[in-house]
C-alpha positions, -999 to +999 in steps of 0.1 A: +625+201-426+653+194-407+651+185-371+670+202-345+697+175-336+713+174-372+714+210-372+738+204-339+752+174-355+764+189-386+780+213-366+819+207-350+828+239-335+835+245-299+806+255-272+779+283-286+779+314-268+746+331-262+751+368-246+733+403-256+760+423-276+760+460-279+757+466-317+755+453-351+789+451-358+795+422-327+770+399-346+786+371-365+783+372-403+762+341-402+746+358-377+742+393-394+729+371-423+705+351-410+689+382-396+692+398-428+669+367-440+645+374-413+630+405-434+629+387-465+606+358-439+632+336-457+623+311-429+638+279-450+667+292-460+680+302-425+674+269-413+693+250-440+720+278-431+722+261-398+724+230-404+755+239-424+769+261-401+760+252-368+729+267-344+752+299-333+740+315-360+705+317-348+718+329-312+729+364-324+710+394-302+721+432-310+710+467-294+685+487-320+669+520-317+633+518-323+609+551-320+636+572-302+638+539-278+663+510-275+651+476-275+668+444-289+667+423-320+670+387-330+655+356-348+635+347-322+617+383-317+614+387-356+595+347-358+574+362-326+564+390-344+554+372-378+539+348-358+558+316-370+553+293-341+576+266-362+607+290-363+604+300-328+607+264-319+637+255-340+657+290-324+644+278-292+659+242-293+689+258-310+698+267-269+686+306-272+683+320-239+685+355-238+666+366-213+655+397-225+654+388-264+627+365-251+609+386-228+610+405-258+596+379-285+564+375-253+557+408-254+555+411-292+532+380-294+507+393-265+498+422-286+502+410-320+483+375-319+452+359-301+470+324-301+495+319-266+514+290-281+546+311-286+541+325-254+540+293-241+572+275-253+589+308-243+578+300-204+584+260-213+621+275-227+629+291-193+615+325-196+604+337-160+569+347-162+576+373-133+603+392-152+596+435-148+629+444-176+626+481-152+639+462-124+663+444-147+675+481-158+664+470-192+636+489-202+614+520-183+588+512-187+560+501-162+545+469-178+551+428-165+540+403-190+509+399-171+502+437-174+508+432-205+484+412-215+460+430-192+465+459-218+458+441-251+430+420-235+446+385-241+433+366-212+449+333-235+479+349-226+470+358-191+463+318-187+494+307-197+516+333-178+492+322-144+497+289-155+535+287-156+540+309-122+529+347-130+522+364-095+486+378-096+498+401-069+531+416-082+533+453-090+551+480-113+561+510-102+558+542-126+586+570-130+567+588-102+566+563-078+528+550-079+522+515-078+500+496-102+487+459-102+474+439-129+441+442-108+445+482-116+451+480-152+423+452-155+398+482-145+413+513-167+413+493-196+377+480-193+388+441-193+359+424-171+371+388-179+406+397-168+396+406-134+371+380-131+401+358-136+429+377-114+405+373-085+398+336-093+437+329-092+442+348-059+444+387-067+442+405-033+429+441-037+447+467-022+442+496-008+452+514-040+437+488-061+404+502-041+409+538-051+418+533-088+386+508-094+363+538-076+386+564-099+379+546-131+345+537-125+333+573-115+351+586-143+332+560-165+299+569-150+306+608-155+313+597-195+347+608-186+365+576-188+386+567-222+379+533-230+348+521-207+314+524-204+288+530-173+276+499-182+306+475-181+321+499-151+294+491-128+296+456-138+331+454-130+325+474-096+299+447-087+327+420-094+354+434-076+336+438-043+319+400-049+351+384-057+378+409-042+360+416-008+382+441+002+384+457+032+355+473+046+373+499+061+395+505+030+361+507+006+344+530+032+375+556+033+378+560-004+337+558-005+332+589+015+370+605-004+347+607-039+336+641-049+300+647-047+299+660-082+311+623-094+289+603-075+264+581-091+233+562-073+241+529-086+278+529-071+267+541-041+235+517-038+261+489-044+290+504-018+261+504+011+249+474+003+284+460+005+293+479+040+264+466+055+272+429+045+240+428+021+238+407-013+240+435-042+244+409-068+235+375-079+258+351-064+266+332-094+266+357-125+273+391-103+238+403-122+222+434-105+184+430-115+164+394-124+151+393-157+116+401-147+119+430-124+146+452-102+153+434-069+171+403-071+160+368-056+166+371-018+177+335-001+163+331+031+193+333+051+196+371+035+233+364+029+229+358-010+213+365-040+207+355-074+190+367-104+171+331-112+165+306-101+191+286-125+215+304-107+203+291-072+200+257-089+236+263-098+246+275-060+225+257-040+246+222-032+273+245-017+253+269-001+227+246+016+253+236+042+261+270+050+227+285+045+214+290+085+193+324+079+192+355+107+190+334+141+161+340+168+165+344+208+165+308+211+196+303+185+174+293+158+174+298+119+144+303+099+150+266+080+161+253+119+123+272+130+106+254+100+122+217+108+112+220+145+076+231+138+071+201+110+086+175+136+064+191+163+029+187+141+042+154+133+047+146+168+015+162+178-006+141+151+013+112+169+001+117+198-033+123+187-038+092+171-024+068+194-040+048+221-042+047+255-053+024+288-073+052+293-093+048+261-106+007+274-143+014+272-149+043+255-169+042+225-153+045+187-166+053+152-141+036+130-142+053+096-138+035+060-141+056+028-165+085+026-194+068+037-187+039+057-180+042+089-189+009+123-186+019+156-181+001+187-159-002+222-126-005+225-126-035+247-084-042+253-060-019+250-022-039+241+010-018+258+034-034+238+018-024+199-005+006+212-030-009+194-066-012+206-088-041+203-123-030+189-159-052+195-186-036+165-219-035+176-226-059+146-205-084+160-173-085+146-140-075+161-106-064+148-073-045+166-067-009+152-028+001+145-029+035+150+003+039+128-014+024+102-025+054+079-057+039+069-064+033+102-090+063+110-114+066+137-131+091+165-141+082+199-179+090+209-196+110+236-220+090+251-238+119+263-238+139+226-232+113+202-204+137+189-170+125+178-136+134+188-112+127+163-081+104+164-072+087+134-055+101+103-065+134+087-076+121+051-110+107+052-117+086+028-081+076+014-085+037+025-119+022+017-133-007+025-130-032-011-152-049-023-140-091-043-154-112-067-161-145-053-163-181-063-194-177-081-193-140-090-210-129-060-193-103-039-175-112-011-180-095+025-174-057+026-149-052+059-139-026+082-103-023+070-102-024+036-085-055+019-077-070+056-115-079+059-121-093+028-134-130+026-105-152+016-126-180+016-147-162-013-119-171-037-105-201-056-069-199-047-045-187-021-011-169-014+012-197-029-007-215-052+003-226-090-019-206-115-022-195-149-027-162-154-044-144-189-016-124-205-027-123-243-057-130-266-049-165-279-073-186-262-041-214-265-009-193-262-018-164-245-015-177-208+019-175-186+027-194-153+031-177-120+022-178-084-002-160-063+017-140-042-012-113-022-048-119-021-073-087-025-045-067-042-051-026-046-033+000-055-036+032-042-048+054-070-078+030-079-113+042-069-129+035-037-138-002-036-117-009-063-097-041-052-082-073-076-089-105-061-055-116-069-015-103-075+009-130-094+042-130-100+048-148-131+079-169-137+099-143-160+097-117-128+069-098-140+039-089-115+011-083-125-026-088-108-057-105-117-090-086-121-119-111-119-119-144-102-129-164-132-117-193-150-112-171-182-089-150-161-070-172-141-067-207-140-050-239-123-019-249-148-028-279-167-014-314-151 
C-alpha cells in the first residue's frame, strides 16, 4: 500500500483546492471517478489512482438529494459509512477538510458502527466537536454530534467527542423554538449510561432539563413512554437528582406542575426525599432497596446511604472526613458524642486506679489470677511515678504501677473487711507463674507474676552464652544464642504458665526455653 507522501510526491501540479461545490458536474473527472469507485468499495484502485494523479482527486465534495433532503457526498463519507478506517486515513492525510463532508462522515459512523476510531481521526483531523450544521445553515435539523450519539447510544462515541472538547452543556434548538440538551435526549431515549456520564463530565441540569426528565419518566411510569421502561426510568430519575442536584426550587415547581392522574409513588417518594435533603439512594450504585429488604443502609450522619456494605467499604475513605452526623446543643456529632464518652471512661478508669498521698495506710488486697490474691498496707506513696509502696502481711514488699494492667488491687475497710476496687477491670488476666528451678523444684510463686519469680532458682541469666534444643539429633540438633529475658510468658498461655527462659539465637530467631534442664538448654561447649 502506498503511503501518503508518494501519493503527494508523484504529484506536480499546483496547490489542491478543497471547497464544497454545488453539483456533480463541478467534480473533476478524477474526482467523479474515484467516487464512481466508491460504490464498487474499489478501495485499492482509487488509491493507486492517486498516486498517479495527485491527492485532488480524493478532495472532490458535491450536493446530493437524499430522501427528499440535501446532504453532501464524498470519499471520505462513503469510507465512513463502509466503515473502512484505512481509507478514511489515507483521504484524511490527502489534506480533506471540508467541514461539513466530515461532520458528515461522524455522523454516519455514530450510527452505523460501535467502534469511535473514525470518529476519532476526524476530531484529530480538525473537525470541531461542537459543530450544530443548523447554525452553520447547513442542515435543519436539531442534532450536535453529541446528540447524536446520545440517540444511537454510542457512549464510545460520546467519549471521544468529550474527550476532544464536546460541551456537555450546549443546546439545539428545534423549528419551534424549544431547547434540548444532550442531558434531555439522554432521558427520552432511555440511555442511563449516557447520563451517568454527561453528569460525570460536568452536565448542569436546567430548568428544562428538569421538566423533560419528570415528562419522560411519568410518561414511562403510565406505560406511555416509546422506548423506556418504569424500571430503567426510575433508575435514571434516581441518577439525575444524585448526580445532577438540581435546584430545589426548580424540582419542587415542576413536582407540584405534574398531573395527578400521572403521578406515581415511587417518583414522588424519591422527589421528597430529595426536597428534604434525605438519601433516596445508595451513594455509590444509585440502588433504591439493599438486597435483603426495602430501606437502604442509613450512615450515621443521615446524609448518605448505601445498599451494602461493599458500597460503604467503597465510600467510606472519602466520606469519613466529612461524615459529622446531626449535631447536639453542645455542637456535637454522634461519632464526636461517642469519642468524648470513650475518652471520659478512659479517664474515669484512670483516675480510679491511680494512687494517692491519701491512700498511705490504708489497707490493700492485691489480686493475682483467680484465686490468688496478698494483702497488706500501703506504706509510701511516690509523687513522682504514682506508684505505691506495699508491706504484705507475709513479709514481703513490692511498689504497685497502677498503669501497669496487671497491676490489680482493692483497698480494705477495716471496719467490714469489704473491698473497694482500684485496679484494672479483668481479674485474672496476669497470674502469678510459677519456674522450674535448678533441681526441678518450683521456684517461689510471687505477687506480680514473672517480676516475683526467683532468679536465683535458675542456671543462667539475662546475657549468658547458651545452647538452646532446636532439633532431635542429640549431636546436631542444638543452636547458639543468648538469654535475653528470664521467666518469659506470653499472654495467651494458661494461668501459671511461664518459660524459665527467652533466647535469641544467632540467625535472629527467638525463641524460649521450656524447662530448665540440661537436655533443654545448655552452656556451649568450650
Amino acid at each position: 500500500m502506498e503511503s501518503q507522501s508518494e501519493v503527494q510526491s508523484s504529484h506536480n501540479s499546483s496547490e489542491t483546492t478543497n471547497v464544497a461545490v454545488s453539483s456533480w458536474g463541478d467534480l473533476t473527472d478524477g474526482q467523479k471517478l474515484c467516487l464512481h469507485w466508491t460504490g464498487e468499495q474499489d478501495w485499492d484502485r482509487i488509491k493507486g489512482y492517486a498516486k498517479e494523479h495527485g491527492p485532488e482527486v480524493l478532495l472532490g465534495v458535491y450536493t446530493v438529494l437524499v430522501d427528499e433532503k440535501w446532504g453532501v457526498a464524498s470519499i471520505l463519507n462513503f469510507a465512513s459509512q463502509y466503515d473502512n478506517v484505512a481509507m478514511v486515513k489515507f483521504t484524511l492525510e490527502a489534506g480533506f477538510n471540508n467541514k461539513e463532508a466530515m461532520y458528515t462522515a461522524a455522523d454516519v459512523s455514530i450510527k452505523n458502527s460501535d467502534n469511535s476510531t473514525i470518529l476519532r481521526l476526524l476530531l484529530e483531523h480538525g473537525l470541531d466537536p461542537n459543530m450544530d450544521l443548523r447554525v452553520e445553515g447547513m442542515d435543519e435539523g436539531i442534532y450536535n454530534l453529541l446528540v447524536s450519539a446520545t440517540t444511537v447510544g454510542q457512549i464510545d462515541h460520546a467519549i471521544a467527542l468529550l474527550d476532544h472538547g464536546a460541551n456537555v452543556n450546549k443546546t439545539v434548538v428545534d423549528r419551534n423554538g424549544d431547547v434540548f440538551s444532550p442531558l434531555s435526549f439522554t432521558m427520552e431515549y432511555g440511555a442511563h449510561d449516557m447520563l451517568r456520564l454527561f453528569l460525570t463530565r460536568g452536565a448542569i441540569p436546567t430548568t428544562n432539563d428538569v421538566l423533560h426528565v419528570f415528562r419522560h419518566c411519568l410518561a414511562a411510569c403510565k406505560g406511555e413512554h416509546p422506548r423506556l421502561s418504569r424500571d430503567v426510568a426510575i433508575k435514571m430519575f434516581a441518577t439525575f437528582l444524585h448526580l445532577g442536584k438540581p435546584d430545589s426550587d426548580v424540582v419542587r415547581d415542576k413536582f407540584n406542575s405534574v398531573h395527578p392522574s400521572y403521578s406515581d409513588p415511587t417518583i414522588t417518594n424519591i422527589t421528597k426525599h430529595y426536597l428534604q435533603g434525605r438519601p433516596f439512594c445508595c451513594f455509590i450504585c444509585e440502588a433504591l432497596t439493599t438486597k435483603s429488604r426495602d430501606k437502604l443502609l442509613v450512615c450515621p450522619c443521615r446524609n448518605v446511604a448505601y445498599c451494602s456494605k461493599e458500597c460503604q467499604v467503597k465510600h467510606w475513605r472519602e466520606h469519613k472526613v466529612q461524615c459529622t452526623g446531626p449535631l447536639n446543643e453542645r455542637g456535637e456529632s454522634e461519632a464526636m458524642v461517642k469519642e468524648r464518652s470513650k475518652t471520659e471512661k478512659v479517664e474515669e478508669r484512670e483516675e480510679e486506679r491511680a494512687f494517692s498521698e491519701s491512700d498511705v495506710g490504708r489497707r490493700v488486697r492485691v489480686i493475682w489470677g483467680v484465686d490468688e490474691a496478698y494483702e497488706g498496707n500501703v506504706d509510701t506513696f511516690n509523687h513522682e511515678n504514682g506508684q505505691a509502696h506495699v508491706l504484705y502481711d507475709d513479709g514481703d514488699e513490692e511498689w504497685l504501677n497502677p498503669e501497669d494492667p496487671d497491676t490489680k488491687y482493692e483497698f480494705l475497710s477495716e471496719k467490714t473487711g469489704k473491698g473497694v476496687k482500684g485496679g484494672g477491670a479483668d481479674v485474672g488476666v496476669a497470674a502469678g507463674a510459677v519456674a522450674t528451678g535448678k533441681n526441678g523444684k518450683k521456684g517461689k510463686k510471687g505477687k506480680k507474676g514473672k517480676e516475683n519469680l526467683d532468679p536465683e532458682s535458675l542456671r543462667f541469666r539475662v546475657g549468658d552464652k547458651v545452647q538452646c534444643r532446636i532439633g532431635s539429633d542429640p549431636v546436631t540438633g542444638w543452636g547458639n544464642g543468648t538469654v535475653t529475658q528470664l521467666f518469659y510468658r506470653k499472654n495467651k498461655w494458661p494461668l501459671g504458665q511461664v518459660a524459665p527462659y527467652k533466647i535469641s539465637l544467632e540467625d535472629g530467631t527467638n525463641i524460649f526455653a521450656p524447662q530448665d534442664i540440661p537436655d533443654v538448654i545448655r552452656k556451649p561447649p568450650s
